[in-house]
C-alpha positions in Angstrom: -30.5 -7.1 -5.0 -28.3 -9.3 -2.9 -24.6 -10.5 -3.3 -25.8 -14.3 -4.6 -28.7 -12.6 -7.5 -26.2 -9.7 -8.5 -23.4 -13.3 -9.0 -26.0 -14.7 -11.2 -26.3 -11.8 -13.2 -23.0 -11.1 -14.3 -22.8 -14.7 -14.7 -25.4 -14.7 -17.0 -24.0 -11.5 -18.8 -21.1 -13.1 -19.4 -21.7 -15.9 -20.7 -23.2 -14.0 -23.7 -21.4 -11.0 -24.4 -18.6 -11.0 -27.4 -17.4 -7.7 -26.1 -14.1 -8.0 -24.8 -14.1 -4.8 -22.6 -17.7 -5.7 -21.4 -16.4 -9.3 -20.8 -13.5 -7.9 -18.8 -16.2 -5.4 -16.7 -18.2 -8.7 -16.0 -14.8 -10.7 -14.9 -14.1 -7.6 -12.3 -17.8 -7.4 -11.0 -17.6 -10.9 -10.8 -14.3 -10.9 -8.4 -15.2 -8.3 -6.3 -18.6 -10.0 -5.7 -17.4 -13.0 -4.6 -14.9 -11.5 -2.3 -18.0 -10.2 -0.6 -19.3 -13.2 0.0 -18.1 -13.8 3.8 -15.7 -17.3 4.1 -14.6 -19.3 7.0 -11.3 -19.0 8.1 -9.3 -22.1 8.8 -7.8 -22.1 12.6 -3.7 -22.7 12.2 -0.7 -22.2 14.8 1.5 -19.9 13.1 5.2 -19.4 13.5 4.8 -15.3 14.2 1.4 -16.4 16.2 -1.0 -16.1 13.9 -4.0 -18.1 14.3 -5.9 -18.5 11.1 -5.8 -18.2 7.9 -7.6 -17.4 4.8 -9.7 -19.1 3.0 -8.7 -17.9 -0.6 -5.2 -16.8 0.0 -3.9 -18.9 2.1 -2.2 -16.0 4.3 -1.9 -16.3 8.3 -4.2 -14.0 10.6 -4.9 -12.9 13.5 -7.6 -12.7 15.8 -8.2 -8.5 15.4 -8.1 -9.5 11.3 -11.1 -11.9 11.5 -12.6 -9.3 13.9 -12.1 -6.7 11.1 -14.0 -8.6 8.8 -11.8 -9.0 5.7 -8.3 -10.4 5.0 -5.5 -7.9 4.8 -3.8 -9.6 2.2 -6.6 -10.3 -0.3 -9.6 -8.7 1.0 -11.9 -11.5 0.9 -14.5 -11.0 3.4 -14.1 -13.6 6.4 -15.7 -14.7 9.2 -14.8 -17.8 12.3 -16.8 -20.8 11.7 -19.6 -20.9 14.6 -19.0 -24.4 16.6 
C-alpha cells in the first residue's frame, strides 16, 4: 500500500469512528503520513546562511538538510524543486 492509499484510509476511518482513542490513533497515523509525503523546499538567504527552508515549518536549512531528506526541526520529508 502506498503513502497516498494508506492517507485515504485513515481518512476514511476517521470520518466514521465515535471512538475517541481510535479517532486519536487515526489523527497520529494521519500526521506521520503526511510527513512522509516528500515537499519542496522554498530557496531563502538566511541570516546564519541557510538556504532554504521548510515547507511546513517554516525553519531555515541548509544544503546537507535537504540532502538528508527530512527537516531537522519537524521532520517533514523534503526535497529541491527540479528546475
Amino acid at each position: 500500500m502506498d503513502t497516498q492509499k494508506a492517507i485515504e484510509y485513515f481518512s476514511s476511518k476517521l470520518e466514521r469512528t465515535l471512538s475517541n482513542r481510535r479517532r486519536q490513533a487515526y489523527e497520529a497515523a494521519l500526521e506521520a503520513l503526511e510527513k512522509q509525503e516528500a515537499k519542496a523546499v522554498r530557496e531563502i538567504c538566511g541570516v546564519f546562511g541557510e538556504t532554504v527552508e521548510c515547507p511546513e515549518c517554516g525553519s531555515g536549512l541548509y544544503d546537507k538538510d535537504v540532502f538528508a531528506g527530512y527537516c531537522k526541526w519537524c521532520g517533514q520529508r523534503i526535497k529541491r524543486e527540479e528546475e
